[in-house]
VOGU-3710 file (C-alpha; in Angstrom, 3 decimals, decimal comma):
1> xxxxxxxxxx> 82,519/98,070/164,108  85,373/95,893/163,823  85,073/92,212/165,230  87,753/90,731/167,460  87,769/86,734/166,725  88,381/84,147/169,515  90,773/81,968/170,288  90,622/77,733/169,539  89,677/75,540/171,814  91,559/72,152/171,569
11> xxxxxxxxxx> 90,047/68,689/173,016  91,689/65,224/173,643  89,498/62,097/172,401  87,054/60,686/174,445  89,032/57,705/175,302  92,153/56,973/176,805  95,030/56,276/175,333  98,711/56,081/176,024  99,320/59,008/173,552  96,529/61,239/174,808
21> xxxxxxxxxx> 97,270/63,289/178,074  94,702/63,127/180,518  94,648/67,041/180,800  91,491/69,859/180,272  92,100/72,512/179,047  89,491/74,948/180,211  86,822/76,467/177,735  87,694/79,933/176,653  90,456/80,202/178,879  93,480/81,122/176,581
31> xxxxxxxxxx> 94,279/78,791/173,872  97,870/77,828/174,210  98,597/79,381/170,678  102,252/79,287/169,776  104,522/79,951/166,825  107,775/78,330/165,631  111,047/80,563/166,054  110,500/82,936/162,376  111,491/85,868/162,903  110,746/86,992/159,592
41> xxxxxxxxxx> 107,323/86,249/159,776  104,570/87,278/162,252  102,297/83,774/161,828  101,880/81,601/164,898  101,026/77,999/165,011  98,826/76,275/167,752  100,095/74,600/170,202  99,641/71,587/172,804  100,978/73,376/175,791  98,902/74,328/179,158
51> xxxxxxxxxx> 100,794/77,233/180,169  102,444/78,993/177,177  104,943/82,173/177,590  104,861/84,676/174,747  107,855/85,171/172,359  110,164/88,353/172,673  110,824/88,643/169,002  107,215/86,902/167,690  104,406/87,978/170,295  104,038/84,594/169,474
61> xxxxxxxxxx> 103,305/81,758/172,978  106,124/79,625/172,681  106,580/76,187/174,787  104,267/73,191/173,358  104,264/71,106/170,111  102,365/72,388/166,826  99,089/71,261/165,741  99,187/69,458/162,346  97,235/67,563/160,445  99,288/64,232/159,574
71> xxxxxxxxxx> 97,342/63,339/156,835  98,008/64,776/153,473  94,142/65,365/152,793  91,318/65,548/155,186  87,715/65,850/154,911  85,093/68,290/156,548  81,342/68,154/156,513  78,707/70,959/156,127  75,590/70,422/158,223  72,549/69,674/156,288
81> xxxxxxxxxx> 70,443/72,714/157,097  70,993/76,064/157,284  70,255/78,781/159,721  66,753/81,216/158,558  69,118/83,102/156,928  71,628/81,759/155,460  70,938/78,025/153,569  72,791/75,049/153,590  73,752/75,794/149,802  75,156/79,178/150,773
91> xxxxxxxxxx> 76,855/77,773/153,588  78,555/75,012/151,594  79,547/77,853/149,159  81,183/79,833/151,389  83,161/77,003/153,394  84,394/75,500/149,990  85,636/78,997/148,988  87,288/79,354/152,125  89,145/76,190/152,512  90,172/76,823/148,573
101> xxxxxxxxxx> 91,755/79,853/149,484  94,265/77,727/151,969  94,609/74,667/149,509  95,406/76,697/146,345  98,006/78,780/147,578  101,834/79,156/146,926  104,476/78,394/148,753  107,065/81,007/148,066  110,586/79,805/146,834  109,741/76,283/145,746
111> xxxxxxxxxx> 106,746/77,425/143,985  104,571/74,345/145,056  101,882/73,965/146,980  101,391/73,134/150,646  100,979/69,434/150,989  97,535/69,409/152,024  94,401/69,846/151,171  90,673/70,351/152,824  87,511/68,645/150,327  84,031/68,196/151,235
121> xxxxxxxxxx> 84,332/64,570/150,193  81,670/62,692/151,955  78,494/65,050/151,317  76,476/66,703/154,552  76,591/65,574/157,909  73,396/64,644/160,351  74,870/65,019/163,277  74,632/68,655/164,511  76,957/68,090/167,608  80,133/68,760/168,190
131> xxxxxxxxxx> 82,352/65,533/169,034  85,008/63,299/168,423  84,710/59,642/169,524  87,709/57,527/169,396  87,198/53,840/168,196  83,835/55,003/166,175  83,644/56,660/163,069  83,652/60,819/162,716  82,794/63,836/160,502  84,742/67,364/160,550
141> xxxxxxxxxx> 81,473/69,355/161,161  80,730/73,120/159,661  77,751/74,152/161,002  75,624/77,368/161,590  73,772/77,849/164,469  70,508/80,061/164,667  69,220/79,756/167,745  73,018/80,344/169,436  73,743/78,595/172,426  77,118/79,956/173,431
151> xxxxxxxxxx> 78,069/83,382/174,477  75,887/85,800/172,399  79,240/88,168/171,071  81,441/85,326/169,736  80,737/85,138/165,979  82,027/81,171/165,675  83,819/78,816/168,168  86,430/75,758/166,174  86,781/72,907/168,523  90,245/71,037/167,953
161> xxxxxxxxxx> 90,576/67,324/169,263  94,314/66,550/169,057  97,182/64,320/170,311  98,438/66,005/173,774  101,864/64,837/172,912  102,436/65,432/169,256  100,163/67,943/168,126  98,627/65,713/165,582  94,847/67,190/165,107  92,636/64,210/164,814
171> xxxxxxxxxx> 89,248/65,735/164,305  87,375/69,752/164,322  84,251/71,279/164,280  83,685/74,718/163,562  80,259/76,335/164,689  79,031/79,269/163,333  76,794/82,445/165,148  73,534/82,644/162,993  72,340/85,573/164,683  75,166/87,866/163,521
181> xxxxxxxxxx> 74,643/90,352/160,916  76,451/87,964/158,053  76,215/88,111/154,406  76,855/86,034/151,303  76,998/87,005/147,918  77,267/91,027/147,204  78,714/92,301/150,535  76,440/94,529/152,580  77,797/97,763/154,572  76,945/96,834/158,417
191> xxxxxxxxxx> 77,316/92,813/157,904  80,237/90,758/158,263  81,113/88,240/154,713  80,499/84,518/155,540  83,610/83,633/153,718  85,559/85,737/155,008  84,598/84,185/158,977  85,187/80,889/157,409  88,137/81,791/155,800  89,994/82,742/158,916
201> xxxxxxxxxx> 88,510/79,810/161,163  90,019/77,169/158,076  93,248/78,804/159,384  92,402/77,477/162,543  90,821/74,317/161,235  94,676/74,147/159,805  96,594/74,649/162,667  97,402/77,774/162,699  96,358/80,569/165,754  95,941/84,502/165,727
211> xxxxxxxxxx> 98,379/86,864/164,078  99,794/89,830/165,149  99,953/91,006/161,684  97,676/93,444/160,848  95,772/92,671/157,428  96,384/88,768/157,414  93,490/86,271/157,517  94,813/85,174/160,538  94,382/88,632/162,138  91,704/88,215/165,521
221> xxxxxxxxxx> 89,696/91,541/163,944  87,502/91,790/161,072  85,484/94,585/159,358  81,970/94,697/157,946  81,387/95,376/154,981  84,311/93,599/153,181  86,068/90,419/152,429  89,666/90,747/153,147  89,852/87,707/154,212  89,553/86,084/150,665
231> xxxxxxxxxx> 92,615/86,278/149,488  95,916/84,938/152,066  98,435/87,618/153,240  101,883/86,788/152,771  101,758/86,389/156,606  99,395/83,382/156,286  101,374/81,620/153,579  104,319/81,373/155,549  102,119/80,157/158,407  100,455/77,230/155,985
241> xxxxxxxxxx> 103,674/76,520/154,160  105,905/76,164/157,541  102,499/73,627/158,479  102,618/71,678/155,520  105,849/72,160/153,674  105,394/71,038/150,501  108,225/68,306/150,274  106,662/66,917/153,336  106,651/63,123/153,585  103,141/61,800/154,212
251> xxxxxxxxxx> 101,172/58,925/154,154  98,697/58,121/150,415  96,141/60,715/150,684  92,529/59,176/151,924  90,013/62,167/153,379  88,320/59,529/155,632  88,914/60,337/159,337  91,459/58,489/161,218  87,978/55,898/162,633  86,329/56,688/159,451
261> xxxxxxxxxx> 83,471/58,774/158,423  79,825/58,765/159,644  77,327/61,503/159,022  75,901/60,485/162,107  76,162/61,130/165,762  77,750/58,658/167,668  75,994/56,352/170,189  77,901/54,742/172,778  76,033/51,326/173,509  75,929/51,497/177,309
271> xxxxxxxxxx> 75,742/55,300/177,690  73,737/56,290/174,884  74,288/59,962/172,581  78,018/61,190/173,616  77,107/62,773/176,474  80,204/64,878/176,747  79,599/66,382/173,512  76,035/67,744/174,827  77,795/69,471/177,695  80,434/71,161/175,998
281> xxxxxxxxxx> 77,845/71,873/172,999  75,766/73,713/175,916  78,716/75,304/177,664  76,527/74,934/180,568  78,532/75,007/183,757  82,483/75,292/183,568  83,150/73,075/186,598  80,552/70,375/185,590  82,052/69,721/182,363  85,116/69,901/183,601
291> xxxxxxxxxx> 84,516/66,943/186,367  83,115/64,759/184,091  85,395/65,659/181,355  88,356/64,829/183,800  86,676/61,614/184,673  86,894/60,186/181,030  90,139/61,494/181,149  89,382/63,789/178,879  91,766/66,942/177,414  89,408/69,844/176,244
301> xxxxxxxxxx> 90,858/73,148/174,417  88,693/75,302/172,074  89,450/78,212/169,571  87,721/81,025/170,541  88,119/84,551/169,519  88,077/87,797/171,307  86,008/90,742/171,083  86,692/94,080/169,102  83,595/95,284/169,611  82,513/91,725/169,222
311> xxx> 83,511/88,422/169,296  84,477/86,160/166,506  85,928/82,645/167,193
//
């Protein structure tokens, strides 16, 4: 059975700021996922707008600013344990191949590379919550989850915390279902490749939303039993290279996020663990997190994907 994935949910940092919006954008409400006018292409970017109309010519939402990294290289972190079936090892296997697939690619006509690149340059992470605390140190968290909190079809959820008013991503965690039928190594009739999931929430990790193009990694549906997603479609090339154009001016590359890089999870001195974190972790109630969300002035958008026959993210 073929798997629809979710959308992304995007999140503004836990503090305010003058370039953060104080907007939420509700949990798996439709991800305001956009593309830049290319008519040639079927790719579409993520974007920061609330209400986003769909392109004519793209079937593309059109009407916010693209996500983007600024920096040149960033950094991600693989949890330090594994789920019962799949270890931390095989884990950090499969998210390294999947982020290679994105950093070693080609952009077509300048033959070059897109300027950036995705390295697991700090080691494992400790903290096994999703977050993003401005003013304290951060880690870009990979993580599978066995028990799974979240809605029991979607096979991973990416959280994006970005810059309301100029798309610039400043942290994301990606979260992946244990208790789906994966598999890594040899791939398994009835079981969906690890890599593969990965491979397509990188993509989103990147920037870049759901295709319309059938066969590209960027495509909301996967199959068992095989690992299309390895290798980038022509579809997602133009999607990373248009991203990250290679003759892009950016600042010295340093993988350290923007507050630097703990392994840890953050602890506010007066309120303790991130509480925020714990509720959107839980998912518990919608209009709960959204009041206290609101109250930090908080914006809050995730990736998550939609079902063909079940949910990926």
């Amino acid at each position: 059975m073929p798997v629809i994935l979710a959308a992304v949910h995007f999140r503004s940092p836990t503090r305010r700021a003058p370039a953060i919006n104080r907007v939420l954008f509700g949990g798996a409400v439709a991800l305001c996922l956009g593309a830049t006018s290319a008519p040639a292409s079927a790719f579409c970017r993520a974007l920061t707008c609330t209400v986003c109309f769909p392109d004519t010519m793209t079937g593309c939402p059109v009407g916010g600013v693209p996500l983007a990294w600024a920096a040149p290289c960033v950094s991600y972190s693989v949890y330090r344990e594994g789920s019962p079936s799949i270890s931390h090892d095989q884990l950090t296997e499969a998210t390294e191949g999947a982020f290679r697939a994105w950093r070693e690619t080609t952009c077509p006509v300048v033959g070059k590379r897109p300027s950036i690149a995705v390295t697991n340059a700090f080691g494992p992470a400790w903290c096994d919550r999703v977050e993003y605390n401005w003013g304290q140190a951060n880690a870009n968290l990979v993580i599978i989850r066995d028990p799974w909190e979240a809605d029991k079809n979607l096979f991973a959820l990416t959280t994006v915390s970005v810059n309301r008013e100029t798309g610039e991503i400043y942290d994301v965690d990606i979260e992946i279902n244990g208790t789906q039928p994966l598999s890594v190594g040899p791939l398994v009739p009835g079981r969906y490749d690890l890599q593969s999931l990965l491979t397509h929430e990188a993509g989103h990790f990147l920037g870049l939303a759901h295709s319309p193009r059938p066969g590209a990694t960027m495509s909301p549906t996967q199959m068992p039993g095989v690992d299309d997603f390895y290798s980038l479609d022509t579809d997602d090339i133009a999607g990373i290279c248009a991203a990250y154009p290679p003759e892009r001016s950016a600042p010295a590359c340093d993988p350290t996020p923007p507050r630097g890089f703990s392994p840890e999870c953050a602890l506010d001195p007066a309120m303790g663990p991130n509480c925020s974190l714990a509720l959107a972790r839980r998912r518990s109630s919608a209009s709960a997190m959204t009041a206290f969300l609101l109250g930090l002035g908080v914006a809050v958008a995730r990736l998550v994907p939609r079902r063909r026959g079940q949910k990926f993210t």
